[in-house]
SEFIZA-3560 file (N, C-alpha, C; in Angstrom, 3 decimals):
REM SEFIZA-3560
<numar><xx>169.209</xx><yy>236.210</yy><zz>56.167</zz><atom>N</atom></numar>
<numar><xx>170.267</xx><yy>235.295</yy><zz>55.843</zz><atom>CA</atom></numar>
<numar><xx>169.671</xx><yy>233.997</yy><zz>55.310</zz><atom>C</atom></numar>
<numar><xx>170.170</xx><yy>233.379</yy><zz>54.193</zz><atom>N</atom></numar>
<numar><xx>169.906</xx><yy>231.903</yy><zz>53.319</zz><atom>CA</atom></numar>
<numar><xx>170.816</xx><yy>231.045</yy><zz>54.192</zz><atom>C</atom></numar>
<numar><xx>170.396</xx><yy>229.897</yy><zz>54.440</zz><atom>N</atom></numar>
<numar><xx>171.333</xx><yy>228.816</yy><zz>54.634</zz><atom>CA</atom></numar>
<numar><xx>171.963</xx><yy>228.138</yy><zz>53.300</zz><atom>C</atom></numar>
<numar><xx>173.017</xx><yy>227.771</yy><zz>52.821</zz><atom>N</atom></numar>
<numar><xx>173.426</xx><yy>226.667</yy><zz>51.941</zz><atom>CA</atom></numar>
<numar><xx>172.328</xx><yy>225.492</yy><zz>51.867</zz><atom>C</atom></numar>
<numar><xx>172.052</xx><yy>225.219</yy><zz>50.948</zz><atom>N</atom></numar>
<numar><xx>171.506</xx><yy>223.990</yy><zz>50.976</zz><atom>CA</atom></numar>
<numar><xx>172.313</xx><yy>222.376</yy><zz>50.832</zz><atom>C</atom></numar>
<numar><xx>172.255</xx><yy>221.406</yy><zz>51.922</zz><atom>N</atom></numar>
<numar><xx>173.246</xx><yy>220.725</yy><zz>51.784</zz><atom>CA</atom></numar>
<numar><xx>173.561</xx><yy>219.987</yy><zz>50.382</zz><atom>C</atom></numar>
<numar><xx>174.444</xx><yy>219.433</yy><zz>49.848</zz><atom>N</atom></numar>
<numar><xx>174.763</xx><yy>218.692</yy><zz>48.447</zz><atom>CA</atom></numar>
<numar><xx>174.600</xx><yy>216.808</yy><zz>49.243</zz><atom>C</atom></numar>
<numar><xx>174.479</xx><yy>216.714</yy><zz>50.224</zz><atom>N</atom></numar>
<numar><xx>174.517</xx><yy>215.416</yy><zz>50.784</zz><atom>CA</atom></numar>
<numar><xx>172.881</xx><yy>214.789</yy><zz>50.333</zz><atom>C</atom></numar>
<numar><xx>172.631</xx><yy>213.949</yy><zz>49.614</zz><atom>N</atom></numar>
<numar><xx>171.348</xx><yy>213.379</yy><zz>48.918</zz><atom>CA</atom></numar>
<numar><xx>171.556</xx><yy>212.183</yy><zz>49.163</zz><atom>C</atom></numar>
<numar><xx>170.089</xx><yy>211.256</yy><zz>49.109</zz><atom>N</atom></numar>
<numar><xx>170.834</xx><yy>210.329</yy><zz>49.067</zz><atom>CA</atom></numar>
<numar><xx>170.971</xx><yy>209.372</yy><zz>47.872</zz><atom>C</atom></numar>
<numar><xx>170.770</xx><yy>209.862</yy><zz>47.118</zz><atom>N</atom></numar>
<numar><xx>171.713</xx><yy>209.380</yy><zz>45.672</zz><atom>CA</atom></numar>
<numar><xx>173.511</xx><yy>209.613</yy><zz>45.921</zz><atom>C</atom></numar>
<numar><xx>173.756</xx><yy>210.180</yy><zz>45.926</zz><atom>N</atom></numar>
<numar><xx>175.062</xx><yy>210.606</yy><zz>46.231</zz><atom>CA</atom></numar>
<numar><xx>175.442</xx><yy>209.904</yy><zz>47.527</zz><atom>C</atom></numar>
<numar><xx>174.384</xx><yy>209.609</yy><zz>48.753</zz><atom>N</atom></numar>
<numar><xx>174.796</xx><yy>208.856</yy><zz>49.468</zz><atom>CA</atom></numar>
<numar><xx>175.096</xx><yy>207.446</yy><zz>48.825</zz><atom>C</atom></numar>
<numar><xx>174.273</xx><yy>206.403</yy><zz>48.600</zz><atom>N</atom></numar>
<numar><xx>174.536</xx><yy>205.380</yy><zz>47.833</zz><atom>CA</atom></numar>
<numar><xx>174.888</xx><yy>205.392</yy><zz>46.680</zz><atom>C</atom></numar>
<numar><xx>175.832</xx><yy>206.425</yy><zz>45.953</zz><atom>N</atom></numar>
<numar><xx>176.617</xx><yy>206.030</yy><zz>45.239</zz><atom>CA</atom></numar>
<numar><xx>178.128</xx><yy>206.338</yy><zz>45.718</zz><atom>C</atom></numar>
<numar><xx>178.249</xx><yy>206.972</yy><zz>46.448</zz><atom>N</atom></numar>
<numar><xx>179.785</xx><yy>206.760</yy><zz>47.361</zz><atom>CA</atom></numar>
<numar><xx>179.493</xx><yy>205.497</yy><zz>48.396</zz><atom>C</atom></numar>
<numar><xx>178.475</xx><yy>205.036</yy><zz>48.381</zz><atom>N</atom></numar>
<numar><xx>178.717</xx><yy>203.485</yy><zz>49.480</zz><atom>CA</atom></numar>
<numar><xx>178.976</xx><yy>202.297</yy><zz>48.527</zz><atom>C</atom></numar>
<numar><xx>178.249</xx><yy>202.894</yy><zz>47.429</zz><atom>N</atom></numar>
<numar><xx>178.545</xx><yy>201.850</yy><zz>46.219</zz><atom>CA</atom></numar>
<numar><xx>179.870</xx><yy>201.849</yy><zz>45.705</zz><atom>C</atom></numar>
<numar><xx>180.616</xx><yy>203.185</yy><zz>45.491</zz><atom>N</atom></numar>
<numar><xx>181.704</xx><yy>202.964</yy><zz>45.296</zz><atom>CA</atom></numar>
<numar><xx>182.737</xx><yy>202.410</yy><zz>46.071</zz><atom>C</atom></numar>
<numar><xx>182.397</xx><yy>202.732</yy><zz>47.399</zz><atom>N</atom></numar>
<numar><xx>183.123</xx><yy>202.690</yy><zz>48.790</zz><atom>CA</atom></numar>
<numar><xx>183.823</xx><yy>200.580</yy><zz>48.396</zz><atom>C</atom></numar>
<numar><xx>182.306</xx><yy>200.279</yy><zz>48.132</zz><atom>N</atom></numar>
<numar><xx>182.070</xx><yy>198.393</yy><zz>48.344</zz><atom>CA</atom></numar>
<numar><xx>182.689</xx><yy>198.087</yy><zz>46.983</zz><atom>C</atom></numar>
<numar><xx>182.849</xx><yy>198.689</yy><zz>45.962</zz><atom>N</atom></numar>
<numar><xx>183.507</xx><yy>198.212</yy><zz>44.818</zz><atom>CA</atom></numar>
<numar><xx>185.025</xx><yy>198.052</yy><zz>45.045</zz><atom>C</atom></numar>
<numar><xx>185.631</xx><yy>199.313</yy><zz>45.316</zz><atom>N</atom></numar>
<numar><xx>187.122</xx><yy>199.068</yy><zz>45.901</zz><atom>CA</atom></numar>
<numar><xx>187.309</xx><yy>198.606</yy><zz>46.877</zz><atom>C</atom></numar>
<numar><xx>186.594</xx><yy>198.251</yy><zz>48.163</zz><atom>N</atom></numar>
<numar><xx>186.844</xx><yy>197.007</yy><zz>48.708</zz><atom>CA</atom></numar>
<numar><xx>186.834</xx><yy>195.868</yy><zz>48.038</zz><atom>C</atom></numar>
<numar><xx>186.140</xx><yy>195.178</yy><zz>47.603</zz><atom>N</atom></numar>
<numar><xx>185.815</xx><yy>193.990</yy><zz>46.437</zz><atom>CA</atom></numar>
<numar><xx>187.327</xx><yy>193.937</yy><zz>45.883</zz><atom>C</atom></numar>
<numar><xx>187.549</xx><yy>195.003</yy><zz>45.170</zz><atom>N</atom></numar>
<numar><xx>189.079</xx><yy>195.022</yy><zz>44.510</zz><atom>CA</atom></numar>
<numar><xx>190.055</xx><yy>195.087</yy><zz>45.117</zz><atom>C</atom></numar>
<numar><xx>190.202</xx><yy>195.415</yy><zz>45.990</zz><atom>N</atom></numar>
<numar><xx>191.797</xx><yy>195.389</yy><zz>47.253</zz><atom>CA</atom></numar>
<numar><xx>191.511</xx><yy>193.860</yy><zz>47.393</zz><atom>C</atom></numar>
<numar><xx>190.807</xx><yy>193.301</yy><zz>48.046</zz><atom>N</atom></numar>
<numar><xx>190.331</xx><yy>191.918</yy><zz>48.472</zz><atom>CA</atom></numar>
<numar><xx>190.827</xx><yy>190.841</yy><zz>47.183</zz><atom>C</atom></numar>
<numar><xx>190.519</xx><yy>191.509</yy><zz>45.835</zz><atom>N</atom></numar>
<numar><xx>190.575</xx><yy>190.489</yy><zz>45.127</zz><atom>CA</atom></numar>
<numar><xx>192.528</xx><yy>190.325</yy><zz>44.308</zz><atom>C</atom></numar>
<numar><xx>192.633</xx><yy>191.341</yy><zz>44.532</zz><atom>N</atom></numar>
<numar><xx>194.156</xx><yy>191.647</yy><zz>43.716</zz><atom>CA</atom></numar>
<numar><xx>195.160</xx><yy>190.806</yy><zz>44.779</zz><atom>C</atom></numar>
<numar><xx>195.708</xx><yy>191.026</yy><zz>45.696</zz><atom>N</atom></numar>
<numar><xx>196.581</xx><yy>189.835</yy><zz>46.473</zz><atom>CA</atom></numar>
<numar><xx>196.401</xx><yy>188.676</yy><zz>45.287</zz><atom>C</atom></numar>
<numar><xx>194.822</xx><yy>187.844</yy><zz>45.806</zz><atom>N</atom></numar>
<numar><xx>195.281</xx><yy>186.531</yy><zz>45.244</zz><atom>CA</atom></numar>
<numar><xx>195.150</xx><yy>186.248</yy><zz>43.747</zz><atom>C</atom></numar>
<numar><xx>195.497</xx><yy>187.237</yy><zz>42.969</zz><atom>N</atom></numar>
<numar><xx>195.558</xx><yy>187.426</yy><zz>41.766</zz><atom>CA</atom></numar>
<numar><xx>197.239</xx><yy>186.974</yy><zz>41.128</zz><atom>C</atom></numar>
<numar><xx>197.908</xx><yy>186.895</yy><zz>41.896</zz><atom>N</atom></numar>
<numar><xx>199.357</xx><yy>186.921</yy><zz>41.971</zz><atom>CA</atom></numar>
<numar><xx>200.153</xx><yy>185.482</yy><zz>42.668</zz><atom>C</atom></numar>
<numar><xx>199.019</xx><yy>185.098</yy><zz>43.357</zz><atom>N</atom></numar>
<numar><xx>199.672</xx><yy>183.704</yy><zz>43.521</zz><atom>CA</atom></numar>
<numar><xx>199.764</xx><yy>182.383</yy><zz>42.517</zz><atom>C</atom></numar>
<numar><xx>200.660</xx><yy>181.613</yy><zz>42.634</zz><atom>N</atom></numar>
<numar><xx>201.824</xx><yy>180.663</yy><zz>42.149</zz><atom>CA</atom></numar>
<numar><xx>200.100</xx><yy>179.650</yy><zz>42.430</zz><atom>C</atom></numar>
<numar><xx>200.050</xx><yy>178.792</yy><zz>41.510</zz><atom>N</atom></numar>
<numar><xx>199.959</xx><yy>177.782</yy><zz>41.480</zz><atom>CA</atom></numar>
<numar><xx>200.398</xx><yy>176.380</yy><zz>41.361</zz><atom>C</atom></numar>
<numar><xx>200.254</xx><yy>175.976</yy><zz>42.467</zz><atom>N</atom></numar>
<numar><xx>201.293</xx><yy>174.291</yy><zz>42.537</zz><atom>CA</atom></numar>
<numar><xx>201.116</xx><yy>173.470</yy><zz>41.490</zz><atom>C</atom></numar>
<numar><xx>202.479</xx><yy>172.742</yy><zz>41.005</zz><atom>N</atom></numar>
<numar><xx>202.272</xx><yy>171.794</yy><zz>39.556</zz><atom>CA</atom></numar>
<numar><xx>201.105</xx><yy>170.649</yy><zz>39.711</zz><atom>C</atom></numar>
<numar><xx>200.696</xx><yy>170.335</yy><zz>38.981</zz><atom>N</atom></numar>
<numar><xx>199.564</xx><yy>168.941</yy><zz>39.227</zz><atom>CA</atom></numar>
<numar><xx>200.350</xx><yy>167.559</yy><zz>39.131</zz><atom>C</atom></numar>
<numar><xx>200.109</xx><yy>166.997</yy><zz>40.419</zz><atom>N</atom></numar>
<numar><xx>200.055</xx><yy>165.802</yy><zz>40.286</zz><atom>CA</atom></numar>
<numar><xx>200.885</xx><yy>164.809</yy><zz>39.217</zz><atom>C</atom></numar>
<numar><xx>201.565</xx><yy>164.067</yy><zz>39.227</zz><atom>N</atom></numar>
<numar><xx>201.995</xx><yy>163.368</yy><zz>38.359</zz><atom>CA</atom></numar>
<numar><xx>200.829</xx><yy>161.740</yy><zz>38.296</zz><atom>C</atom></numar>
<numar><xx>200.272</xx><yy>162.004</yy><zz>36.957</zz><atom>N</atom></numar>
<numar><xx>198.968</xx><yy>161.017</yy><zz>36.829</zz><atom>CA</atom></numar>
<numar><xx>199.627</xx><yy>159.009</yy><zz>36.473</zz><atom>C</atom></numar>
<numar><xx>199.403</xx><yy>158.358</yy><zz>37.056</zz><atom>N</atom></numar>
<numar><xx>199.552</xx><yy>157.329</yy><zz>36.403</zz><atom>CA</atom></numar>
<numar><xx>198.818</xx><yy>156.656</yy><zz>35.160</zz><atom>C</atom></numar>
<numar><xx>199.572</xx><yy>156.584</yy><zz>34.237</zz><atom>N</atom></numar>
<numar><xx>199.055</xx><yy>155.604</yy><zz>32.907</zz><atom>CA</atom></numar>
<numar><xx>198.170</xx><yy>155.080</yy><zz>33.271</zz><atom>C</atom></numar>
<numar><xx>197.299</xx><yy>154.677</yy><zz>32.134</zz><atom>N</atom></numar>
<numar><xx>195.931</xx><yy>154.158</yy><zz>32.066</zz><atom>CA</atom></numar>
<numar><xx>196.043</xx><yy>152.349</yy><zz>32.587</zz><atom>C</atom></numar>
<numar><xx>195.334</xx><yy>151.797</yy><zz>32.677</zz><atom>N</atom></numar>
<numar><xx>195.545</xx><yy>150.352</yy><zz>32.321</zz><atom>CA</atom></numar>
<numar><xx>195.372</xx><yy>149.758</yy><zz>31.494</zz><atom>C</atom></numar>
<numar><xx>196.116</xx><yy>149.046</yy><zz>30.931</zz><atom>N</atom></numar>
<numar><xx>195.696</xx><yy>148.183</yy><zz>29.704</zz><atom>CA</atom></numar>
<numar><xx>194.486</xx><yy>147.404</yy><zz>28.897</zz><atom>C</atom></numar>
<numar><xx>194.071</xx><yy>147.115</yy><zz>30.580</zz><atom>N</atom></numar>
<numar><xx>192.827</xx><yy>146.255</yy><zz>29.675</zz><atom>CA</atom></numar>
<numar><xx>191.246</xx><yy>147.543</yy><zz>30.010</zz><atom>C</atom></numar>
<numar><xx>191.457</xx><yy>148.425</yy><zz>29.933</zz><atom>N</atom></numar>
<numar><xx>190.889</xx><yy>149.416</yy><zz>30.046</zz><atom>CA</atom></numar>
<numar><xx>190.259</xx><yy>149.587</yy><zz>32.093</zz><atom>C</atom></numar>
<numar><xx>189.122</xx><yy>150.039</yy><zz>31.986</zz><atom>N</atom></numar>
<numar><xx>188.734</xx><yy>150.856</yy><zz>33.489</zz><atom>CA</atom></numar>
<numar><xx>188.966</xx><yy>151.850</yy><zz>33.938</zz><atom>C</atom></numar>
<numar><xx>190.156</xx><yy>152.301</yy><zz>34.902</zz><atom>N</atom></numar>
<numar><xx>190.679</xx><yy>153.210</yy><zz>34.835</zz><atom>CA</atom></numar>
<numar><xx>190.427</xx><yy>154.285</yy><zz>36.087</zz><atom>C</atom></numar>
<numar><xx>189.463</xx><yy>153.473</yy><zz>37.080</zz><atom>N</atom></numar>
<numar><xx>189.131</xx><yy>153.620</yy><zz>38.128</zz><atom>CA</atom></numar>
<numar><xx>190.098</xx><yy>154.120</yy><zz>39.261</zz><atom>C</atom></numar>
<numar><xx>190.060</xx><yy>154.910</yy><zz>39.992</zz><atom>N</atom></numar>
<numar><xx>191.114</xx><yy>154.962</yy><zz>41.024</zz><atom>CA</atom></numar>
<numar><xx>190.539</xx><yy>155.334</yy><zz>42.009</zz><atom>C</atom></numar>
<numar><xx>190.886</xx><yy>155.393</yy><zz>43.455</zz><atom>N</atom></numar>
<numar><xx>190.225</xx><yy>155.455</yy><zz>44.537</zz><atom>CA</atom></numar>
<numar><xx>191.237</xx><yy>156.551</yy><zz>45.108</zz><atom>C</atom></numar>
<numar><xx>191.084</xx><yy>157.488</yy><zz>44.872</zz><atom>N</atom></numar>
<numar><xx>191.928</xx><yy>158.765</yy><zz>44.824</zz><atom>CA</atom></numar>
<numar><xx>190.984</xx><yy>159.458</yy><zz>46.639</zz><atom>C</atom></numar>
<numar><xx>192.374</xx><yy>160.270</yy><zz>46.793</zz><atom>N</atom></numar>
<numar><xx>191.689</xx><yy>161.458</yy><zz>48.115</zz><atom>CA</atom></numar>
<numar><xx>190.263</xx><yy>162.013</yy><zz>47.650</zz><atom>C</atom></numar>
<numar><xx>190.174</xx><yy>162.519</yy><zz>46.674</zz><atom>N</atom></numar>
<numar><xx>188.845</xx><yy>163.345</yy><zz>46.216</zz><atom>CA</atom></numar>
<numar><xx>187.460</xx><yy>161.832</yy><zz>46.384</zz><atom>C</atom></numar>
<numar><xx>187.818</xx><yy>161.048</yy><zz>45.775</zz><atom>N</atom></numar>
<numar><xx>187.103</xx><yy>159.664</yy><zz>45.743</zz><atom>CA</atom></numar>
<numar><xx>186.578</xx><yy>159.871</yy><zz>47.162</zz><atom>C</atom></numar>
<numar><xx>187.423</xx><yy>159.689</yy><zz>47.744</zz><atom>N</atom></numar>
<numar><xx>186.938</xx><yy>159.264</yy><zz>49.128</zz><atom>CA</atom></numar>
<numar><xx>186.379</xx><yy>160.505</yy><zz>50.541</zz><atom>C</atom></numar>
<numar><xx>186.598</xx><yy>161.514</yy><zz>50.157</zz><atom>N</atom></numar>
<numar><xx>185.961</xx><yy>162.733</yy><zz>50.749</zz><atom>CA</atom></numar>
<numar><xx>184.617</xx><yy>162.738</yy><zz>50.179</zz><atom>C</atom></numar>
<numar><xx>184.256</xx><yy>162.674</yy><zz>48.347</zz><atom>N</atom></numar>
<numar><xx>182.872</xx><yy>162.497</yy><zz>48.392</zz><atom>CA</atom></numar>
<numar><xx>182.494</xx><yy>161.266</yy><zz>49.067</zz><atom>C</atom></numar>
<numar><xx>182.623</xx><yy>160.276</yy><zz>48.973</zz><atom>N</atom></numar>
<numar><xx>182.086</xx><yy>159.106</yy><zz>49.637</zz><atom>CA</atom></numar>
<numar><xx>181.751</xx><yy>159.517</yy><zz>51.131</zz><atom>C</atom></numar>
<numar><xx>182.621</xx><yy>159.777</yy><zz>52.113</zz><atom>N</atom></numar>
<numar><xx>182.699</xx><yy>160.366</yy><zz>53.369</zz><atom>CA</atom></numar>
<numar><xx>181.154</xx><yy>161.194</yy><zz>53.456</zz><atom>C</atom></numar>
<numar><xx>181.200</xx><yy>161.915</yy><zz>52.346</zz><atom>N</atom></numar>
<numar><xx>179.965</xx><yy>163.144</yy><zz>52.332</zz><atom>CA</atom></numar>
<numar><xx>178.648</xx><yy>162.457</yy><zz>52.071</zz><atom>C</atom></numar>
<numar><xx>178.378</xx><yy>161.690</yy><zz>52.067</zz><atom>N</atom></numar>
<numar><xx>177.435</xx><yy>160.960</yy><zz>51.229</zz><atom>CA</atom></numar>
<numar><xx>177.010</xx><yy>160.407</yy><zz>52.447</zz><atom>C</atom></numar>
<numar><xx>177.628</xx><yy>159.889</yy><zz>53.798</zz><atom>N</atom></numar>
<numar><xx>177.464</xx><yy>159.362</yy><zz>54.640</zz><atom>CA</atom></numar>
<numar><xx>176.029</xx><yy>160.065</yy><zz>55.008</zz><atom>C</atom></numar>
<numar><xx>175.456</xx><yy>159.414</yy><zz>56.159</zz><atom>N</atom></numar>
<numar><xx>174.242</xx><yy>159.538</yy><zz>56.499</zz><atom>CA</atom></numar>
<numar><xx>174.080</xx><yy>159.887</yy><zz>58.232</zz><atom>C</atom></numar>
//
């Protein structure tokens, strides 16, 4: 009597783990493919005599970060 020889390699192993991790990747990524993005901000006009500086939330979180 012959045994079968198995078809399980491991090429065939790591390429069904490879595939396995690709469609995870893609379930994961499709949801937030579909979400709404909130309108931006309504910006205030420049100033006249130029600058234009503002001390905005973002301003001040880097500053925060910078701390020591």
């Amino acid at each position: 009597m012959t045994q079968a020889k198995s078809k399980l390699s491991r090429r065939t192993l790591f390429t069904g783990a490879g595939a396995a991790g690709v469609a995870a990747a893609a379930v994961s990524l499709l949801p937030g493919a579909v979400r709404d993005t909130p309108p931006a901000p309504e910006l205030k006009p420049p100033p006249e005599r130029g600058g234009g500086y503002q001390l905005t939330e973002h301003v001040k979180r880097y500053y925060k970060s910078t701390l020591i």
